[in-house]
ROTORNU-202780 format. One record per residue (C-alpha): residue in three letters; x negated, y, z negated. Coordinates in steps of 0.02 Angstrom, whole numbers, plus 50000, padded with zeros to 5 digits. Each point is the difference from the previous one (the first is absolute). Last residue first. Example, Ala and Ser with C-alpha at 12.3 -4.5 7.8 and 13.67 -1.06 7.14 Angstrom:
! ROTORNU-202780
SER493164994749643
ALA500694982849967
//
This chain:
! ROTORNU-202780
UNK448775535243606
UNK499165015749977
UNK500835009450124
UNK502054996350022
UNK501054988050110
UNK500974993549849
UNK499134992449861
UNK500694982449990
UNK500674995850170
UNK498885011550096
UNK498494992049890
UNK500854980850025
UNK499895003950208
UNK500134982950025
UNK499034991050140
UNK500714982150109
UNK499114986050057
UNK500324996650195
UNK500944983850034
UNK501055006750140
UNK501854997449963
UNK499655002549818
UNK498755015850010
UNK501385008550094
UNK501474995349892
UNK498725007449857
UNK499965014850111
UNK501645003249981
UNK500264995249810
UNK498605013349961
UNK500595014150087
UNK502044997449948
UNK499184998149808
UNK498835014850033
UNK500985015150065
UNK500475006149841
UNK498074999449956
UNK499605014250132
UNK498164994250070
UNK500534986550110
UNK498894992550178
UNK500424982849940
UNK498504989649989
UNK499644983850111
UNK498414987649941
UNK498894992850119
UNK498564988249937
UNK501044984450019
UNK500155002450176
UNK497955000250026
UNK499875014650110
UNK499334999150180
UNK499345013350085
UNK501314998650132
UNK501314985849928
UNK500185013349848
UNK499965014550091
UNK501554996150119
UNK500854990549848
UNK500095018049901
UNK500415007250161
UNK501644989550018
UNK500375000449796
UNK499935020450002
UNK502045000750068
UNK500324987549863
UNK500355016449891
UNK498995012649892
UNK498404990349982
UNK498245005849930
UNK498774983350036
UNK498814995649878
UNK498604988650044
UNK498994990749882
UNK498174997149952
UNK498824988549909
UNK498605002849908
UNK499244988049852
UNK498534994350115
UNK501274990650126
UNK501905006250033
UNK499725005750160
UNK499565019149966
UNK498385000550130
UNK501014991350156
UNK501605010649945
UNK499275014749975
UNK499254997950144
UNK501454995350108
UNK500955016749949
UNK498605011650038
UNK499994990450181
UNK501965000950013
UNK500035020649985
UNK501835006550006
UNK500235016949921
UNK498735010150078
UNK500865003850182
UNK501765003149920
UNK499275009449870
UNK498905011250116
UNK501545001450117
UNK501285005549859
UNK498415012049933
UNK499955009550182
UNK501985000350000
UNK499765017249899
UNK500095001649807
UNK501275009449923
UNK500434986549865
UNK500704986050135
UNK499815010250174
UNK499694984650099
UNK500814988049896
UNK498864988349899
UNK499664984450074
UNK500314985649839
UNK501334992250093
UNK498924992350115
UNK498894990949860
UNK498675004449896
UNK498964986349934
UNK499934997449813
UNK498344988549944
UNK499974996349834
UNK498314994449978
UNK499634990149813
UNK498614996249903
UNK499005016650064
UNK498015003950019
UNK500285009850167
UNK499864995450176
UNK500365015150093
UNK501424997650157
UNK500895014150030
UNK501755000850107
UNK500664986749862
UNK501275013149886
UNK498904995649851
UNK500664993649822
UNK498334992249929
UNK500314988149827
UNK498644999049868
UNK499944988349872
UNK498855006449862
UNK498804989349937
UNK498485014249976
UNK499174991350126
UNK501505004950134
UNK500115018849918
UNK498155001850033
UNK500064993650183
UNK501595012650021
UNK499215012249959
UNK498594999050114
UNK501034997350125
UNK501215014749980
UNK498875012750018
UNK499474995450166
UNK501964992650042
UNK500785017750001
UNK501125000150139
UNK500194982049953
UNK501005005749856
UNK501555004950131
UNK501265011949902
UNK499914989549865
UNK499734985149912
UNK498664990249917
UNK500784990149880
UNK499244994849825
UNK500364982149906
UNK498994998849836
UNK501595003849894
UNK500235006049807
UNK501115017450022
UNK498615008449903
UNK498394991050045
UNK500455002250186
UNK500585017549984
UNK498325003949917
UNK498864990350118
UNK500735007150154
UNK499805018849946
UNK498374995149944
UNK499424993950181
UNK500845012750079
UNK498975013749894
UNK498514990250039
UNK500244997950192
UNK500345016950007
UNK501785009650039
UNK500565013250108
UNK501705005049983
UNK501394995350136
UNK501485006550079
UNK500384995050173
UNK501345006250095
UNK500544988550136
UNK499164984849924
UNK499594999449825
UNK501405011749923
UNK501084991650134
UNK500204982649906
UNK501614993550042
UNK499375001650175
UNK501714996950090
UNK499555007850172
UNK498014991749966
UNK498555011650043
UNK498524989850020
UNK498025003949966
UNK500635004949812
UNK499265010449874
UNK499954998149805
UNK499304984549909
UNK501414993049870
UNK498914989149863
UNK501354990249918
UNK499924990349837
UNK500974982049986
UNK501324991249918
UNK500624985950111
UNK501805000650045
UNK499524998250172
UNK498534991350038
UNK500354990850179
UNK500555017150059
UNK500855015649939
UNK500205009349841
UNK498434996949892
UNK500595006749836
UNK499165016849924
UNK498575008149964
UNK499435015750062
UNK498855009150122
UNK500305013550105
UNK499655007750159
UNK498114998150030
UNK498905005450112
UNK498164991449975
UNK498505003549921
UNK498394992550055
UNK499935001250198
UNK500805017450022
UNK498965008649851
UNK498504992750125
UNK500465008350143
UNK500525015249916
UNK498125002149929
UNK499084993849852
UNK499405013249891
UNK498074999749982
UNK499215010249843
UNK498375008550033
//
């Protein structure tokens, strides 16, 4: 008699994706560097400026395999000639058991493999690089924001913030073994710098590992966004993040 493996086990092998596609890394210490981008679908964290709702406040997603992944990966790597993939999402640590193996395979393959994570889950994967992007105040969504109830404003509010995830990434992405790990904070004015310090002193973060992004997804908006916080990252000594896919491509899928 044949034996189909149950949900549980379709759960732990194939994973939710959004999309994948290759394109330019955008943000970070590698921006500008081509790269392909696995976008996992579902989010712990609802974000008021989520420029990514299809994986957070509704999801879409098809089911994929580890196989099918892993040719889909392959292909747009060999095509657009890069060895760099980015895990993305949503929240991939949602979905670290499939993930790890994965990842393992991609890291002996010689890819170099970057982890954007929102830091309220801490799975040590097989990465290069942990971008770490801690939600801040401003990220609360309003209590009615898309028809939802103040119920998901509290949840996010509660979830956002979690130092201990945050300190072991840091402690296990240190900059030994060929991973390291940097923190990306989402800024829309020097109103975020006080709580930005706050956590750093708390946990603490290495100074040079924060960068500040402008919270901009309309490219009009970019030079003023980008000169602002760049006065920021001057009077502070924080590294500053582009948004070179906003700038390029627009705030559009795919990119």
């Amino acid at each position: 008699m044949e034996v189909r493996p149950g949900p549980e086990s379709r759960l732990l092998s194939a994973l939710r994706i959004s999309e994948i596609f290759a394109s330019i890394q955008g943000e970070g210490r590698l921006a500008g560097t081509p790269s392909v981008f696995v976008r996992t679908s579902f989010c712990n964290l609802r974000c008021r400026w989520c420029d990514t709702p299809y994986t957070s406040w509704t999801p879409e997603f098809e089911w994929m395999d580890a196989a099918s992944l892993g040719e889909r990966v392959e292909r747009l790597s060999a095509e657009h000639g890069t060895r760099h993939l980015v895990l993305t999402g949503g929240e991939p640590l949602l979905q670290a058991e499939a993930l790890r193996p994965l990842c393992e395979r991609w890291w002996h393959e010689g890819y170099h493999l970057t982890l954007e994570t929102n830091a309220t889950i801490f799975e040590p994967l097989a990465v290069h690089l942990a971008s770490l992007s801690p939600k801040l105040r401003h990220s609360i969504p309003d209590t009615s924001q898309n028809g939802h109830g103040p119920e998901l404003s509290f949840w996010h509010a509660r979830t956002r913030l979690q130092p201990d995830v945050i300190r072991s990434f840091l402690d296990r992405y240190n900059g030994g073994n060929g991973r390291d790990c940097q923190v990306k904070f989402v800024v829309e004015s020097e109103r975020e710098l006080g709580e930005i310090d706050s956590l750093a002193a708390q946990i603490p973060i290495p100074r040079e590992k924060i960068l500040l992004m402008p919270q901009v997804v309309e490219t009009a908006k970019i030079p003023r966004a980008y000169a602002s916080i760049r006065e920021l990252c001057r009077r502070t000594g924080f590294g500053f993040s582009p948004r070179l896919h906003i700038e390029r491509f627009g705030n559009r899928r795919g990119t």
